[in-house]
C-alpha positions as a Markdown table, in Angstrom:
| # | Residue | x | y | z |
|---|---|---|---|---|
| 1 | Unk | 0.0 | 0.0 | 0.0 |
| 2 | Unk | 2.9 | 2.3 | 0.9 |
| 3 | Unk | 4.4 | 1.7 | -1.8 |
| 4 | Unk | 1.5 | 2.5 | -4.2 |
| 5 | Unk | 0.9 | 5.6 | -2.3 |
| 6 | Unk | 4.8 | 6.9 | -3.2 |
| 7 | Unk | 4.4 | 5.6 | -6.8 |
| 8 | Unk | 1.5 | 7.9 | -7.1 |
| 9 | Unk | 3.3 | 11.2 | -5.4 |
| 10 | Unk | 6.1 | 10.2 | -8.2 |
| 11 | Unk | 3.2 | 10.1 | -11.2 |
| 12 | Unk | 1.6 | 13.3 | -9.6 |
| 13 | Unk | 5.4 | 14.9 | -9.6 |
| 14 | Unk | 6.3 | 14.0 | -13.0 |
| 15 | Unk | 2.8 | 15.3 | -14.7 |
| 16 | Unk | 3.3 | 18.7 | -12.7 |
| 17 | Unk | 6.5 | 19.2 | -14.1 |
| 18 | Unk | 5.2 | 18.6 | -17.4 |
| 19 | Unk | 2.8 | 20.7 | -16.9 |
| 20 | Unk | 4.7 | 23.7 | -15.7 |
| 21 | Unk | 7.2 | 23.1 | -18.4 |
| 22 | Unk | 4.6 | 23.4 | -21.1 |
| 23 | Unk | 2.2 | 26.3 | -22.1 |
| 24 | Unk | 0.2 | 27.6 | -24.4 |
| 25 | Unk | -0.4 | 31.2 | -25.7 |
| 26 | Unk | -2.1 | 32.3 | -28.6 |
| 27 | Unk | -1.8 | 35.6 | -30.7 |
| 28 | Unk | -4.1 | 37.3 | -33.4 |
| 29 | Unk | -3.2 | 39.9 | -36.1 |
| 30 | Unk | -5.7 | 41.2 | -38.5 |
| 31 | Unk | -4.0 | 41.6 | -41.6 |
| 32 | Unk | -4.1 | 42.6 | -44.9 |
| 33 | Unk | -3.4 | 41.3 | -48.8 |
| 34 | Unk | 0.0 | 39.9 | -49.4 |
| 35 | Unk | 0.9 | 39.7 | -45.5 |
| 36 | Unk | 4.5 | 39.2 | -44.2 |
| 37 | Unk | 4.9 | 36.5 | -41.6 |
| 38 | Unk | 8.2 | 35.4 | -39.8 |
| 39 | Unk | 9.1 | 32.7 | -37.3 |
| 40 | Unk | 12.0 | 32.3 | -35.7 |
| 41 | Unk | 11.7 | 29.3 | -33.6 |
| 42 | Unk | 15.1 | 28.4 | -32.5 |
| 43 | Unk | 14.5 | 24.3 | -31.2 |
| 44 | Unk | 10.8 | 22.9 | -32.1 |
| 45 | Unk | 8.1 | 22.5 | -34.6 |
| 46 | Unk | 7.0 | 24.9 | -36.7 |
| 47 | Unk | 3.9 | 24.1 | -39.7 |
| 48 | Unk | 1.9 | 26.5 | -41.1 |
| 49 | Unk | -1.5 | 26.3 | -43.4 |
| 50 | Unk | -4.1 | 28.4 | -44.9 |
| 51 | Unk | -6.6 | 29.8 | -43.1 |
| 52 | Unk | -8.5 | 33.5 | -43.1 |
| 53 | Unk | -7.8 | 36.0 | -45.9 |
| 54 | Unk | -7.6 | 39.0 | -42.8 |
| 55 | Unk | -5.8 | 37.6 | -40.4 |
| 56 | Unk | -3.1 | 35.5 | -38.5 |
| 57 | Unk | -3.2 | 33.1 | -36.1 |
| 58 | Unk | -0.3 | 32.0 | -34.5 |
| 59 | Unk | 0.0 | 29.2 | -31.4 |
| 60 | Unk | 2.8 | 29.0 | -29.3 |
| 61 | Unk | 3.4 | 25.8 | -27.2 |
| 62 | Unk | 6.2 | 26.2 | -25.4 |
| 63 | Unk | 7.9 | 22.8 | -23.8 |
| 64 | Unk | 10.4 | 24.0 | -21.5 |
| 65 | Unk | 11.7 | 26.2 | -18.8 |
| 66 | Unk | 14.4 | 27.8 | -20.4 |
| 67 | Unk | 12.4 | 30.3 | -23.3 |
| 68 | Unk | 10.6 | 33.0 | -24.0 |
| 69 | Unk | 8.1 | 34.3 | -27.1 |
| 70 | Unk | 8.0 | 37.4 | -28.6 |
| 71 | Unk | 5.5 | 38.1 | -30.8 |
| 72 | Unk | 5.0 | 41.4 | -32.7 |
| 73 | Unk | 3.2 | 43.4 | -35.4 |
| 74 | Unk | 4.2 | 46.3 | -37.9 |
| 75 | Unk | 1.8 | 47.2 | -40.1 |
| 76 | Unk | 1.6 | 44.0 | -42.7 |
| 77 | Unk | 4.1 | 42.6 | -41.5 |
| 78 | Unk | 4.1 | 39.9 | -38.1 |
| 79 | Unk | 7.0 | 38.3 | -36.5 |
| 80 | Unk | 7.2 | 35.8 | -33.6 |
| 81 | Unk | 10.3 | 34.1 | -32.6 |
| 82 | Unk | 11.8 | 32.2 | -29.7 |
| 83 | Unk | 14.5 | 34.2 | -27.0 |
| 84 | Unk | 16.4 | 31.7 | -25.1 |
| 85 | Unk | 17.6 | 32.0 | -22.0 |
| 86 | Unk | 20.9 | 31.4 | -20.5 |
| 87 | Unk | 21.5 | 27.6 | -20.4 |
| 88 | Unk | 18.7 | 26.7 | -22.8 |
| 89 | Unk | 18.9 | 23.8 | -25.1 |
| 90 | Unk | 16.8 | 21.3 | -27.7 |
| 91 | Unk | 14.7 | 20.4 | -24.3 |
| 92 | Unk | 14.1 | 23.2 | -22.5 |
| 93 | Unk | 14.5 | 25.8 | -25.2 |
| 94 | Unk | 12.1 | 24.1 | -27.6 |
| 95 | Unk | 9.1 | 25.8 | -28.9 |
| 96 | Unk | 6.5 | 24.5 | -31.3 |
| 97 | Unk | 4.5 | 26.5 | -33.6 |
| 98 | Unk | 1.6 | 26.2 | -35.0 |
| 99 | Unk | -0.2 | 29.2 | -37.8 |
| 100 | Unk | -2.7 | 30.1 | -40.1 |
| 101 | Unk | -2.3 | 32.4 | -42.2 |
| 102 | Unk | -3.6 | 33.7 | -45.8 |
| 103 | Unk | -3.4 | 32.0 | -48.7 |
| 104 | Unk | -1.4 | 34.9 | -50.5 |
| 105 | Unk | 1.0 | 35.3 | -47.6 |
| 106 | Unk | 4.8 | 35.6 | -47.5 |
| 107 | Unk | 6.2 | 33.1 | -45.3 |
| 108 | Unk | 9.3 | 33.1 | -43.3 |
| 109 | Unk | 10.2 | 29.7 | -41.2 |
| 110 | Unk | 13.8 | 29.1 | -39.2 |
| 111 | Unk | 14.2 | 25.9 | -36.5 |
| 112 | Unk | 17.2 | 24.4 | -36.5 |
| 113 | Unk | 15.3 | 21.0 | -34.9 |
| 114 | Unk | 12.1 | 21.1 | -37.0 |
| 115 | Unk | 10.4 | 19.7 | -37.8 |
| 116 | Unk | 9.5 | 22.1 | -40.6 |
| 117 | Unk | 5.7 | 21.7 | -42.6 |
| 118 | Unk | 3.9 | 24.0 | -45.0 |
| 119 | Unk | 1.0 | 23.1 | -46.8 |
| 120 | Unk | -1.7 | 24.7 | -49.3 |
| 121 | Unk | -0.4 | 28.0 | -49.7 |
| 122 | Unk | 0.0 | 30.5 | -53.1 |
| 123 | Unk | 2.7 | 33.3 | -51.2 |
| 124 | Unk | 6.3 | 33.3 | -51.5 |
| 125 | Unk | 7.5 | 30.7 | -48.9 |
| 126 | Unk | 11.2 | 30.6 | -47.6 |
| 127 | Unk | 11.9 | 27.3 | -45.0 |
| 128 | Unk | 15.3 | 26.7 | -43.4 |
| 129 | Unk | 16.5 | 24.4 | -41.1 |
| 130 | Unk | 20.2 | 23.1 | -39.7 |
| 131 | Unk | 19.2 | 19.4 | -39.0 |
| 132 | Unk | 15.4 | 20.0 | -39.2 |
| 133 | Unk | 12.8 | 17.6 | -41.6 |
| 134 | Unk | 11.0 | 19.8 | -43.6 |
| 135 | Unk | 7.9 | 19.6 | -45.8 |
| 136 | Unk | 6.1 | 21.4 | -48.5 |
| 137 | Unk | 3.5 | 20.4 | -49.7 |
| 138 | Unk | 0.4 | 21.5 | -51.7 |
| 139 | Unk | 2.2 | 25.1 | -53.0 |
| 140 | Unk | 1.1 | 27.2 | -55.7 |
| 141 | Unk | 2.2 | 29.8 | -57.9 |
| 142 | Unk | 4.7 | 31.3 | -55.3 |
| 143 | Unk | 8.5 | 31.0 | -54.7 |
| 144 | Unk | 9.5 | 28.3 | -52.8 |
| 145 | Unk | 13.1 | 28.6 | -51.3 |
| 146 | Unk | 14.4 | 25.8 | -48.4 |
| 147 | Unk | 17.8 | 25.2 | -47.0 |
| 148 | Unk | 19.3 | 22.6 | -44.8 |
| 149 | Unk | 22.4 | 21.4 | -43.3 |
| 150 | Unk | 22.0 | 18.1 | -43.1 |
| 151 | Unk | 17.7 | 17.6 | -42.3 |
| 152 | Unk | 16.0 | 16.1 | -45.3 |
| 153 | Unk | 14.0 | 18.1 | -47.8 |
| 154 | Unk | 10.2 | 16.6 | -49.5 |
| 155 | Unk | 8.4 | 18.6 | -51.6 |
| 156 | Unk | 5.0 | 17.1 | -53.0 |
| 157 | Unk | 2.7 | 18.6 | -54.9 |
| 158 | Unk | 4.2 | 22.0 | -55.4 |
| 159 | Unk | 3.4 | 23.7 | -58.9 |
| 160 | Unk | 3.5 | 27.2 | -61.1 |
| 161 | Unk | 6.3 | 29.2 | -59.8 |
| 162 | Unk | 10.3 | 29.2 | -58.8 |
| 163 | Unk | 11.4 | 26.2 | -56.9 |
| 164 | Unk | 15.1 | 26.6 | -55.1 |
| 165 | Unk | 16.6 | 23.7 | -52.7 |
| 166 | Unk | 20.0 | 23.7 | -51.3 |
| 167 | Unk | 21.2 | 21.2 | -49.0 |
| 168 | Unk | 24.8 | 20.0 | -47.8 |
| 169 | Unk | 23.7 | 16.4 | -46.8 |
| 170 | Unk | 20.3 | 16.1 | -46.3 |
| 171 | Unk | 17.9 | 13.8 | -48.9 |
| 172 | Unk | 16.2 | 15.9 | -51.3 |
| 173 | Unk | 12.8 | 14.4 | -52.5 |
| 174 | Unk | 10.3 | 16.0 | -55.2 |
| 175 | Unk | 7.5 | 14.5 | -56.0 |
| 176 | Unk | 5.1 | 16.2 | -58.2 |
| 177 | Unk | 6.8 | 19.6 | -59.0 |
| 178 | Unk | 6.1 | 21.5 | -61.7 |
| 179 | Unk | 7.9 | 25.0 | -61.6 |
| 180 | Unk | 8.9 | 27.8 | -64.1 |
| 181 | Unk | 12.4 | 27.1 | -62.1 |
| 182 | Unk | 13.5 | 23.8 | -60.2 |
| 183 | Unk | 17.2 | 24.4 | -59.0 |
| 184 | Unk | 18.2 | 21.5 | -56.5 |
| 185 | Unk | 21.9 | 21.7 | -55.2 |
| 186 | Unk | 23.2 | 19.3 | -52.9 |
| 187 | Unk | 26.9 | 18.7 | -51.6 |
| 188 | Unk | 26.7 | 14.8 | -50.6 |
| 189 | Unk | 23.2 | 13.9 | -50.0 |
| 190 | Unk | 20.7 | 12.4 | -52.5 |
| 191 | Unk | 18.8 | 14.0 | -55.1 |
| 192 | Unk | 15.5 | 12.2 | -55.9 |
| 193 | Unk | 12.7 | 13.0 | -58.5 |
| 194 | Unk | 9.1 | 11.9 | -59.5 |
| 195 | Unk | 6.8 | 13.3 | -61.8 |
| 196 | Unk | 6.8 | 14.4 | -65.3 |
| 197 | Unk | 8.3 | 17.6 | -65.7 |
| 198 | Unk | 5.6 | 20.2 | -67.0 |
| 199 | Unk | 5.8 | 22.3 | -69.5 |
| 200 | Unk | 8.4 | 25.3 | -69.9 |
| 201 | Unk | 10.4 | 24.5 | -67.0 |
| 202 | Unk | 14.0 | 24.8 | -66.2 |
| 203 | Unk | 15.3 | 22.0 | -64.2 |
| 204 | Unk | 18.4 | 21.5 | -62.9 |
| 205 | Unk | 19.9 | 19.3 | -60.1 |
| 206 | Unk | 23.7 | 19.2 | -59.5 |
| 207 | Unk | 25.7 | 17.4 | -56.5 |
| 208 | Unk | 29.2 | 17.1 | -55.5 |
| 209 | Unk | 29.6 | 13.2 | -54.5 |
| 210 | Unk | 25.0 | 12.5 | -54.0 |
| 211 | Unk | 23.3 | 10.5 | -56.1 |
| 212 | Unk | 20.9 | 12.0 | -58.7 |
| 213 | Unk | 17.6 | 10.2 | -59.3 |
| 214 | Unk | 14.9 | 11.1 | -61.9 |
| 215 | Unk | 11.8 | 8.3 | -62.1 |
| 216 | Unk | 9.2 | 9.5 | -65.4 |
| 217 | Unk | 6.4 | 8.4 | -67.3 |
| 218 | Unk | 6.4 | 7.6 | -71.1 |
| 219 | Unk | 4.5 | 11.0 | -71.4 |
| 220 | Unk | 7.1 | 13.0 | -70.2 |
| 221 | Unk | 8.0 | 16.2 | -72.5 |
| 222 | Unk | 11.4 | 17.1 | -72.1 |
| 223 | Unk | 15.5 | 17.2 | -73.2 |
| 224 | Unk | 17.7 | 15.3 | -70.7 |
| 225 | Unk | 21.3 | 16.2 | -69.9 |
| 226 | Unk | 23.2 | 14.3 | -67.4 |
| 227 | Unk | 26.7 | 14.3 | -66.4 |
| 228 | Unk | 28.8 | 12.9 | -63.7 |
| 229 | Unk | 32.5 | 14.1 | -63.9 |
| 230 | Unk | 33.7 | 11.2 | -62.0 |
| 231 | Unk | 31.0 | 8.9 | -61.5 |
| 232 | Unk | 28.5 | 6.8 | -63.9 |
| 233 | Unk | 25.4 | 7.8 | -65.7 |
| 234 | Unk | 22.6 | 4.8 | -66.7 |
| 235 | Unk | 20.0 | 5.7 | -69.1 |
| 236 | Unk | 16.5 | 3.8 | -68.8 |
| 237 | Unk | 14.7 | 6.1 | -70.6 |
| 238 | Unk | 14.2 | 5.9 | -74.4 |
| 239 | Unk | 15.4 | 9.1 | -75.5 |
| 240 | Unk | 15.4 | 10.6 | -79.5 |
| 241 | Unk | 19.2 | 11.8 | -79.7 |
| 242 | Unk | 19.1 | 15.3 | -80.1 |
| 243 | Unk | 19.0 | 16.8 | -83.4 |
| 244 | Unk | 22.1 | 19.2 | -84.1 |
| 245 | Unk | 23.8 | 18.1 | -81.8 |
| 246 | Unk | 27.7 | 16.9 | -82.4 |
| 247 | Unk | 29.1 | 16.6 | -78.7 |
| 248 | Unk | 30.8 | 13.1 | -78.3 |
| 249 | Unk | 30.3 | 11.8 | -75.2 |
| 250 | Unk | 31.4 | 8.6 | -73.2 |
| 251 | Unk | 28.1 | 6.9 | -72.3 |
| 252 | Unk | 29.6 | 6.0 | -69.1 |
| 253 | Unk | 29.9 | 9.4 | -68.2 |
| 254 | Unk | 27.5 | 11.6 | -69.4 |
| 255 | Unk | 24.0 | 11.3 | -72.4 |
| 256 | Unk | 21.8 | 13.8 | -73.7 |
| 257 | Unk | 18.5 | 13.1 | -75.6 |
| 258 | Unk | 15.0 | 14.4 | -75.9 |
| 259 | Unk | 11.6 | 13.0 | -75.2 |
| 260 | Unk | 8.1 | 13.8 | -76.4 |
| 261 | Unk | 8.4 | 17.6 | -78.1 |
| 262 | Unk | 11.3 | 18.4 | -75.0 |
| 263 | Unk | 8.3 | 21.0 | -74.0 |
| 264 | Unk | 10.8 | 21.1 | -70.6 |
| 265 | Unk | 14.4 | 21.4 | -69.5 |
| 266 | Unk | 16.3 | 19.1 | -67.2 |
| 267 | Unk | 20.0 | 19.4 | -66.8 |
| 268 | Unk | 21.5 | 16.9 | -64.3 |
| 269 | Unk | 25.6 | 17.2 | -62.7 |
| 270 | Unk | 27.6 | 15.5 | -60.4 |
| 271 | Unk | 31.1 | 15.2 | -59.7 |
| 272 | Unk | 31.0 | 11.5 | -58.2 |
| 273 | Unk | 27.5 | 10.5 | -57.6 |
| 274 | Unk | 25.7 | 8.5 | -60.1 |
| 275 | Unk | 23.1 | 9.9 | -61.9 |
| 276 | Unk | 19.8 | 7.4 | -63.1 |
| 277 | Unk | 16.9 | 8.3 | -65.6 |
| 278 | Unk | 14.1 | 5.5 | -65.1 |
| 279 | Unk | 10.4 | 5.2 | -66.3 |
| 280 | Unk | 8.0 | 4.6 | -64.5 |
């Protein structure tokens, strides 16, 4: 019995400390077209999705001891970050955020533990993260910028405007993007794409040592140029050689060819990493 009875005073304990470590705030801003919104959140989660065309809703769930928000507002324009305090780490100085915002937004998004998500908006969108996961998904028509040290990057479902991934190490995965402008630049980690490449787009992936991946359908519409300096290059892909072209190349190394009416642009480099077209 005693010892149930101390069990109990530990559980009681252990849930107030959670308790007192955690809390929530929430903030409002009434805003107007084309909106600015930043977040700094230093450690934690931050995701943000469509909501009201006026207005701004930010959620703050703060998990430790060791932090402080700040939220402010200047005209269009709404920031909220994390201030640590001395001693504060991933634990205690870890802040999660949660917004909605409007549709036409510009968003600003910074956690160097993530993870990072943004979903169903048509404003210019800029995500970075040291080690953080992060996610888009579900973007339209704006510019889409992410950076990474080593967290991974997927983008699905992202369409009609200018695409720009750089990464040192983390996985890069696109599935489903269709841009004006897709530049993906990674130093080791892996490059991988799935879809088929619009219409009009300029595409073009380069790593130093990563692997480059493209997967297609028969339908796709575009001219293909891969080369790996120092690695190898396999074509699955039944590509038309292109027409004017007199570059001699070492299959091993490098091809070039053009499917459908080559309605986009794909240019593929690496200096080690092996580069693969498949269909799919």
């Amino acid at each position: 019995m005693q010892r149930t009875a101390v069990a109990g005073l530990v559980l009681a304990m252990c849930l107030a400390s959670v308790a007192i470590a955690e809390s929530r705030k929430e903030y409002r801003y009434n805003v107007g077209p084309q909106a600015n919104v930043s977040v700094d959140a230093q450690y934690g989660a931050v995701s943000v999705k469509p909501g009201s065309a006026n207005q701004v809703l930010i959620t703050a769930i703060a998990k430790g001891d060791k932090v402080d928000v700040e939220s402010q507002q200047n005209g269009n324009r709404v920031e909220v970050g994390s201030r640590l305090r001395p001693g504060a780490d991933p634990q205690s100085g870890r802040v999660d955020y949660e917004l909605s915002v409007p549709p036409d937004a510009t968003v600003h998004l910074r956690s160097s533990t993530g993870p990072i998500t943004a979903d169903g908006l048509q404003g210019d969108v800029t995500l970075e993260g040291a080690g953080a996961q992060v996610e888009a998904r579900n973007l339209n028509r704006g510019h889409l910028v992410v950076q990474t040290m080593s967290g991974p990057i997927t983008l699905n479902n992202v369409h009609n405007g200018h695409v720009e991934i750089t990464s040192i190490s983390g996985d890069i995965h696109l599935n489903s993007v269709t841009a004006q402008l897709v530049k993906v630049e990674s130093t080791n980690g892996r490059i991988f794409y799935s879809g088929d490449f619009g219409s009009g787009g300029d595409y073009r992936f380069s790593t130093h040592t990563g692997d480059i991946e493209a997967l297609v359908p028969a339908s796709a519409s575009a001219e293909f140029s891969a080369q790996s300096l120092q690695g190898q290059v396999q074509n699955d892909f039944p590509l038309q050689p292109k027409q004017h072209s007199h570059i001699s190349l070492d299959a091993t190394r490098a091809f070039i060819g053009t499917a459908g009416k080559a309605a986009s642009a794909v240019v593929m480099r690496s200096f080690s990493g092996k580069i693969r077209l498949k269909q799919r």
